[in-house]
ZAMAR-938983 format. One record per atom (N, C-alpha, C): chain; residue in three letters; residue number from 1; atom name; x, y, z. Coordinates in nm, 3 decimals. Example, Ala and Ser with C-alpha at 12.3 -4.5 7.8 and 13.67 -1.06 7.14 Angstrom:
BEGIN
> A/ALA/1/N/1.319/-0.569/0.780
> A/ALA/1/CA/1.230/-0.450/0.780
> A/ALA/1/C/1.320/-0.330/0.780
> A/SER/2/N/1.285/-0.225/0.708
> A/SER/2/CA/1.367/-0.106/0.714
> A/SER/2/C/1.290/0.003/0.787
// end
This chain:
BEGIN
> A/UNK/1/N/6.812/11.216/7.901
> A/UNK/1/CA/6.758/11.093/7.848
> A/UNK/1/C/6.728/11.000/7.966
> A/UNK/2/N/6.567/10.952/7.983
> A/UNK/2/CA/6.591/10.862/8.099
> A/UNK/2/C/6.588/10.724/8.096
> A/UNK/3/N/6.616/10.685/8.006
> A/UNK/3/CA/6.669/10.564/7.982
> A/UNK/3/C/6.867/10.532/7.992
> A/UNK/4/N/6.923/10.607/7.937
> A/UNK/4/CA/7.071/10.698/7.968
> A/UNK/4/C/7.151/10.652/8.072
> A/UNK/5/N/7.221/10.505/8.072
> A/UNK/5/CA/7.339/10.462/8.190
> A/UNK/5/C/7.402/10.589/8.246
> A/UNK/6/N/7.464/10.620/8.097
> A/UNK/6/CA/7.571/10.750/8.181
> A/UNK/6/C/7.465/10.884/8.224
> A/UNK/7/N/7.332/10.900/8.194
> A/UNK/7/CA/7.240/11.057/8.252
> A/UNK/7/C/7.256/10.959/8.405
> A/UNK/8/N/7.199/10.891/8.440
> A/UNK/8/CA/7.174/10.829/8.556
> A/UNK/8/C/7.284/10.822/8.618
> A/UNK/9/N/7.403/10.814/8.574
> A/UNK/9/CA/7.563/10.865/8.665
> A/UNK/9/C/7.564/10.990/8.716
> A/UNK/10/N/7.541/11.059/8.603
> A/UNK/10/CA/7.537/11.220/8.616
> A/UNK/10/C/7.461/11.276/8.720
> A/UNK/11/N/7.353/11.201/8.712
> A/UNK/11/CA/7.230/11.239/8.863
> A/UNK/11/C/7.214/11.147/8.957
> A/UNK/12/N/7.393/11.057/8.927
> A/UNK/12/CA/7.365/10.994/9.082
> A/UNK/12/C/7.266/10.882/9.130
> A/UNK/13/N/7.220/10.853/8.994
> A/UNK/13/CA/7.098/10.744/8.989
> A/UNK/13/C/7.163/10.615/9.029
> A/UNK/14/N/7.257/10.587/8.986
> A/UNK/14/CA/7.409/10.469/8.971
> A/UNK/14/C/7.498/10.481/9.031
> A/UNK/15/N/7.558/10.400/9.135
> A/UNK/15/CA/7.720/10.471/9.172
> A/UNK/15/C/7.803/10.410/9.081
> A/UNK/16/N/7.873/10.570/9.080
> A/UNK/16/CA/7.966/10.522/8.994
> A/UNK/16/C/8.131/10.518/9.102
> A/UNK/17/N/8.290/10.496/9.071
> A/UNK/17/CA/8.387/10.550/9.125
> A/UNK/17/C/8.433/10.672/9.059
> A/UNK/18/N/8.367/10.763/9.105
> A/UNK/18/CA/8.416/10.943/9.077
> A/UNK/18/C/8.580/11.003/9.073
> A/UNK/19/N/8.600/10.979/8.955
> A/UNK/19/CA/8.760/11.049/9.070
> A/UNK/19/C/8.761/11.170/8.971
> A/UNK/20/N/8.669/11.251/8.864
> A/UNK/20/CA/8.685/11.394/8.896
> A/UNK/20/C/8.526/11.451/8.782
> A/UNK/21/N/8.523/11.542/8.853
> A/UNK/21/CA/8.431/11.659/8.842
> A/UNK/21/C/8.403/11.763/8.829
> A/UNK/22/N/8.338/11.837/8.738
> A/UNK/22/CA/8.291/11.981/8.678
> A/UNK/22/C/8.198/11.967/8.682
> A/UNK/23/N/8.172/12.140/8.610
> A/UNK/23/CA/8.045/12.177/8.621
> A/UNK/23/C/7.985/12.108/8.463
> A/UNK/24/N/8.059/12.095/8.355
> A/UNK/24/CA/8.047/12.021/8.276
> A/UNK/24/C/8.097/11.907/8.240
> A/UNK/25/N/8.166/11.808/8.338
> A/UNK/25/CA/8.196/11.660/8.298
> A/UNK/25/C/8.212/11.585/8.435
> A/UNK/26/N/8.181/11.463/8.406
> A/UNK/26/CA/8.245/11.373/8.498
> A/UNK/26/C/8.290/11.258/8.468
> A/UNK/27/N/8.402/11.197/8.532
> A/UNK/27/CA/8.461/11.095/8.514
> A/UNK/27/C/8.478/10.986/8.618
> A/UNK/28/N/8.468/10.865/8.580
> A/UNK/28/CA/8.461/10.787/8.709
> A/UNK/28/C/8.548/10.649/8.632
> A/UNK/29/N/8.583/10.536/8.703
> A/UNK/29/CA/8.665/10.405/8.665
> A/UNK/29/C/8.553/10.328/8.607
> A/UNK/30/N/8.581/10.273/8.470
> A/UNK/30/CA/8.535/10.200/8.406
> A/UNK/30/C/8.524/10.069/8.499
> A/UNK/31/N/8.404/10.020/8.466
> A/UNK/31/CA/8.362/9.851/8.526
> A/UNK/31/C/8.451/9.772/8.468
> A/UNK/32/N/8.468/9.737/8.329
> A/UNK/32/CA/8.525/9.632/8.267
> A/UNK/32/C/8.680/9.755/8.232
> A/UNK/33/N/8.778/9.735/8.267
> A/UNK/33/CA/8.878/9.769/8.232
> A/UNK/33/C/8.957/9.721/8.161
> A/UNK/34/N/9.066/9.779/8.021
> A/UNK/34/CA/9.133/9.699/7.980
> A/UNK/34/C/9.252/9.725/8.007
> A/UNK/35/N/9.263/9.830/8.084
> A/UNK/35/CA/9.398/9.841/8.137
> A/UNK/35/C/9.406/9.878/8.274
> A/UNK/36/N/9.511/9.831/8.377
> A/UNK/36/CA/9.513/9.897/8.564
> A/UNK/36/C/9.436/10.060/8.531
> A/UNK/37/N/9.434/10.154/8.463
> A/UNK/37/CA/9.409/10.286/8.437
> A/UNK/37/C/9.271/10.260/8.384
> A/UNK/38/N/9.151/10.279/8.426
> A/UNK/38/CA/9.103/10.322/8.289
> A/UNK/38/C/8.977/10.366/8.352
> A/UNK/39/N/8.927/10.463/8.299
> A/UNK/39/CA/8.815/10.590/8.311
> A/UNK/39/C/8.741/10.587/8.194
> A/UNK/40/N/8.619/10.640/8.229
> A/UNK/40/CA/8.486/10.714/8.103
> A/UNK/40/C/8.519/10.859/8.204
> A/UNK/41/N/8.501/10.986/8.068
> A/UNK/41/CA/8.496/11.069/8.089
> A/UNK/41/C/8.353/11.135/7.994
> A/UNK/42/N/8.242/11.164/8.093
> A/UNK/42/CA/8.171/11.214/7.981
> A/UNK/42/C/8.076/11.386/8.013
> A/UNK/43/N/7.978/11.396/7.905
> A/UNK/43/CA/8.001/11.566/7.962
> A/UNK/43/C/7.851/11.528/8.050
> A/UNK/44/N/7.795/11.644/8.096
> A/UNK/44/CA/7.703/11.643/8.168
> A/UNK/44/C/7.595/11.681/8.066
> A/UNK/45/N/7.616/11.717/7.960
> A/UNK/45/CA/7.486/11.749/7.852
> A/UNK/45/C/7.467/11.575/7.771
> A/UNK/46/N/7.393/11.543/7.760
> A/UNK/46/CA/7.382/11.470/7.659
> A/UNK/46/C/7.368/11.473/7.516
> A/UNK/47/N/7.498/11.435/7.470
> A/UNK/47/CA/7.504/11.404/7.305
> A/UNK/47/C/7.518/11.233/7.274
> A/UNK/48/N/7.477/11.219/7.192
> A/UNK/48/CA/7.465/11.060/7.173
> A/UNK/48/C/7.618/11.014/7.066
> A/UNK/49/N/7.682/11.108/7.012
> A/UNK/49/CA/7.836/11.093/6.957
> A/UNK/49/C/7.864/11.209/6.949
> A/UNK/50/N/8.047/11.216/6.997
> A/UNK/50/CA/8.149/11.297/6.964
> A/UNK/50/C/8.059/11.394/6.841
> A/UNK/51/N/8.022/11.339/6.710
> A/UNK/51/CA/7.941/11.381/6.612
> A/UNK/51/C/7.906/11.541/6.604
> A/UNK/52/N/7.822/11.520/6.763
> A/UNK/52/CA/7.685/11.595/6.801
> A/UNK/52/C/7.755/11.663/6.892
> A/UNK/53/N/7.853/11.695/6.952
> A/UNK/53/CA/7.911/11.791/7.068
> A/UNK/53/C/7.931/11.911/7.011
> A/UNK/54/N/7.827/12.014/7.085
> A/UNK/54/CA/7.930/12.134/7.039
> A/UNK/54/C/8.031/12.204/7.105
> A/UNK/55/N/8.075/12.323/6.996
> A/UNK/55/CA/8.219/12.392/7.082
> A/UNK/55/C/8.276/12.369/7.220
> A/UNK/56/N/8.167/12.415/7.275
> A/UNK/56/CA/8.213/12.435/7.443
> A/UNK/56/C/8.213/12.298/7.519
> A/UNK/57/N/8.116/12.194/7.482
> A/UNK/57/CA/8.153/12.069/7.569
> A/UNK/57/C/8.282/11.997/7.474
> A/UNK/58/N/8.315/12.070/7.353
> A/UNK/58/CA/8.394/12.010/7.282
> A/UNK/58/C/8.549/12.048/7.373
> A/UNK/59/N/8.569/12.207/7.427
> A/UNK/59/CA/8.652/12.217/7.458
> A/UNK/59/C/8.637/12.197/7.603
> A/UNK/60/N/8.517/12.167/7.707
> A/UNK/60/CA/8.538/12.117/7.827
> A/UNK/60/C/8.565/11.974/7.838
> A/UNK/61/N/8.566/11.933/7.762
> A/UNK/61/CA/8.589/11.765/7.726
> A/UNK/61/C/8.734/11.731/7.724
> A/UNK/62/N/8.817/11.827/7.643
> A/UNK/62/CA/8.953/11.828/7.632
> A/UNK/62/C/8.993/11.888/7.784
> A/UNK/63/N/8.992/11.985/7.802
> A/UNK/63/CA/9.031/12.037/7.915
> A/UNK/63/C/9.035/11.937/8.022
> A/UNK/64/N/8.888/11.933/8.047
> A/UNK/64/CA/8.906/11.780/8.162
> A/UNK/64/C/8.990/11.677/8.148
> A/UNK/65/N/8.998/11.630/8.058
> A/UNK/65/CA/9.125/11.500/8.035
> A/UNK/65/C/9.246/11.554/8.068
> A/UNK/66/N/9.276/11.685/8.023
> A/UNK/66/CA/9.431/11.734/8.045
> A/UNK/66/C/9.432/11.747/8.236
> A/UNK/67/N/9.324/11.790/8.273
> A/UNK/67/CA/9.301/11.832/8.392
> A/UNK/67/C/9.316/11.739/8.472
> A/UNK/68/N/9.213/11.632/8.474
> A/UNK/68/CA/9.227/11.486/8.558
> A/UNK/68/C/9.365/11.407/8.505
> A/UNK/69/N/9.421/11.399/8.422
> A/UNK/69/CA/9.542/11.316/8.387
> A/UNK/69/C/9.641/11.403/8.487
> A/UNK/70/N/9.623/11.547/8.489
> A/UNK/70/CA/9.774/11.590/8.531
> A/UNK/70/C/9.736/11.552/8.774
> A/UNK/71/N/9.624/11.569/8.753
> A/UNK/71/CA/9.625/11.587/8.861
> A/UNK/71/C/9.600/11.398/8.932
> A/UNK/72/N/9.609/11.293/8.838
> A/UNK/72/CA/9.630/11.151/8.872
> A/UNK/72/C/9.764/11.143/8.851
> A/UNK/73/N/9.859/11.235/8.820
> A/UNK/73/CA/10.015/11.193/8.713
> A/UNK/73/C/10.037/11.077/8.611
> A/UNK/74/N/9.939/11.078/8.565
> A/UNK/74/CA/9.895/10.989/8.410
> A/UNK/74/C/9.962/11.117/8.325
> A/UNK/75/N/10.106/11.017/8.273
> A/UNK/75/CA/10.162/11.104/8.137
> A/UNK/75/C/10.164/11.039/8.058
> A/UNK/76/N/10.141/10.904/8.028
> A/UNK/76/CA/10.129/10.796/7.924
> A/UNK/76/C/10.009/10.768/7.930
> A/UNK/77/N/9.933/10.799/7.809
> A/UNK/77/CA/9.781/10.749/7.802
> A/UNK/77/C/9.683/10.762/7.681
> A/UNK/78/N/9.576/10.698/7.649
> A/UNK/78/CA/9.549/10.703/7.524
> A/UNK/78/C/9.425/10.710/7.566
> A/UNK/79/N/9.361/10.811/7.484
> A/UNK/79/CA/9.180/10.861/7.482
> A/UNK/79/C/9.134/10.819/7.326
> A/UNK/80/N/8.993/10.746/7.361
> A/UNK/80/CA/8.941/10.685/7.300
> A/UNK/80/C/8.788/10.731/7.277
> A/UNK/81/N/8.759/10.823/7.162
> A/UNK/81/CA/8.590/10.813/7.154
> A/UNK/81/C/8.554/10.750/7.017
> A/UNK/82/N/8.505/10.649/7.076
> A/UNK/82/CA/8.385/10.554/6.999
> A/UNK/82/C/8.302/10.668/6.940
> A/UNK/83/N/8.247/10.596/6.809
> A/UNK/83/CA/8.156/10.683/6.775
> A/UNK/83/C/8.055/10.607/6.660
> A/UNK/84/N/7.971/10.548/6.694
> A/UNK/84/CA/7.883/10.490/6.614
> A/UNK/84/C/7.875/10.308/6.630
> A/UNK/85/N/7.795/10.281/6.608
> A/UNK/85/CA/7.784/10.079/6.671
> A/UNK/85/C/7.911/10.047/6.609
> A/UNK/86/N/7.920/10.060/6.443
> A/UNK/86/CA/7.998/10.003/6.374
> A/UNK/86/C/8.127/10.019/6.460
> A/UNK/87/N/8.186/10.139/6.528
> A/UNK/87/CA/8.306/10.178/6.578
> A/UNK/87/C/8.337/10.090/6.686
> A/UNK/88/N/8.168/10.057/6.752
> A/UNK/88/CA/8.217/10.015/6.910
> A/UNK/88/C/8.124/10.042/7.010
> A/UNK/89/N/8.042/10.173/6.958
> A/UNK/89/CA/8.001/10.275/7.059
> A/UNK/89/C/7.903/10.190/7.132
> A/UNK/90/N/7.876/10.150/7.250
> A/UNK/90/CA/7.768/10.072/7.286
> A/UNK/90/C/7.701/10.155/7.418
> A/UNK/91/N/7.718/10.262/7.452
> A/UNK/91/CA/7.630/10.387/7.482
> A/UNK/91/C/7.643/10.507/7.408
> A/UNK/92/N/7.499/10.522/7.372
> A/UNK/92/CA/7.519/10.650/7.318
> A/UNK/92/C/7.498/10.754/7.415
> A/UNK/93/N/7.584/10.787/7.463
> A/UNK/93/CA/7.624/10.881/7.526
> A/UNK/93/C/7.758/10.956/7.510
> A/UNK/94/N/7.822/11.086/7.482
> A/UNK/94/CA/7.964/11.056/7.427
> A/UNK/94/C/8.042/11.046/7.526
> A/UNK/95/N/8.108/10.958/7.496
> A/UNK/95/CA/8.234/10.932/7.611
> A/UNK/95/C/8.380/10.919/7.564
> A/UNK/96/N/8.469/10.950/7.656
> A/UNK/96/CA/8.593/10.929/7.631
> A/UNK/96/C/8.653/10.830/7.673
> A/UNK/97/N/8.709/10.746/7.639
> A/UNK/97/CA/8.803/10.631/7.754
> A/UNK/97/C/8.962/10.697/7.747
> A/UNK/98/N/9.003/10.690/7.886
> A/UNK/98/CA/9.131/10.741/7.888
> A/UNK/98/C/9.162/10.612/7.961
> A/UNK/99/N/9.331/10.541/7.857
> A/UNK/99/CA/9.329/10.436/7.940
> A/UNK/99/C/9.503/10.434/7.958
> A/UNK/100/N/9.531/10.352/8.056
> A/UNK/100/CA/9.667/10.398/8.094
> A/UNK/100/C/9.743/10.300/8.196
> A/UNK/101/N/9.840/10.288/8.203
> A/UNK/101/CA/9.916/10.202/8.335
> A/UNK/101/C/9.969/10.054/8.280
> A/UNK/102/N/9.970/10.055/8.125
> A/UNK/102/CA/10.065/9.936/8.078
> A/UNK/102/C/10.084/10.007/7.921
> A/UNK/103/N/10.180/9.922/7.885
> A/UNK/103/CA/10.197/9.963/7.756
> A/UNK/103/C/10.083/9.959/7.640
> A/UNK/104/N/10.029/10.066/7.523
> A/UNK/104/CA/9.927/10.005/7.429
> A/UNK/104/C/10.018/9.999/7.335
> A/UNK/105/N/9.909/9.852/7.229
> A/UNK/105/CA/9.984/9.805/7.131
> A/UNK/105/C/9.915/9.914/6.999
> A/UNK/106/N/9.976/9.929/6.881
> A/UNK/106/CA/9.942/10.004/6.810
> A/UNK/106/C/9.951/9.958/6.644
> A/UNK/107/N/9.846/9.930/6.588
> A/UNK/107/CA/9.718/9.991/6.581
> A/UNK/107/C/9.591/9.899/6.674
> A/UNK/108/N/9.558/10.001/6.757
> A/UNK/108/CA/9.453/9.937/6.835
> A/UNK/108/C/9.351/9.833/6.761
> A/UNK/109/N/9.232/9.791/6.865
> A/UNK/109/CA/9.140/9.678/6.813
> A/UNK/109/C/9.190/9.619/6.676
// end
């Protein structure tokens, strides 16, 4: 998509802060953070919601989070996909927020 904040991460159009990478995802530190922790993790295909992912970015999506959390030592943390305006979603692009490094209150928003 070339209109696409997060395609234009993906190809480097934007810097982003990278702290991990596949052949199908990347993740970098959110601009506006709501917590000391907090990341977008998204895949390198474009789907516009969680919705629309199939199998395999479904399970490289998971993997990566388990992957980058163990290798930041993030064991307390909460992943977040938006999915639709009403939810929140304000790129459609699918993304994960993994956020972490204070306590969350529960039930979120």
């Amino acid at each position: 998509m070339q209109d696409c904040i997060f395609c234009k991460i993906i190809n480097k159009e934007i810097p982003a802060q990278i702290i991990y990478e596949n052949d199908f995802v990347l993740a970098f530190k959110d601009i506006s953070p709501v917590a000391p922790q907090h990341y977008l993790l998204i895949p390198k295909k474009h789907f516009v919601s969680l919705a629309t992912v199939d199998a395999q970015y479904s399970q490289e999506i998971l993997m990566a989070i388990q992957s980058m959390t163990q290798e930041l030592q993030i064991n307390d943390f909460r992943t977040v996909f938006n999915t639709g305006a009403a939810a929140g979603q304000t790129v459609f692009h699918v993304h994960a927020h993994i956020i972490a490094g204070r306590d969350l209150n529960w039930p979120p928003g």
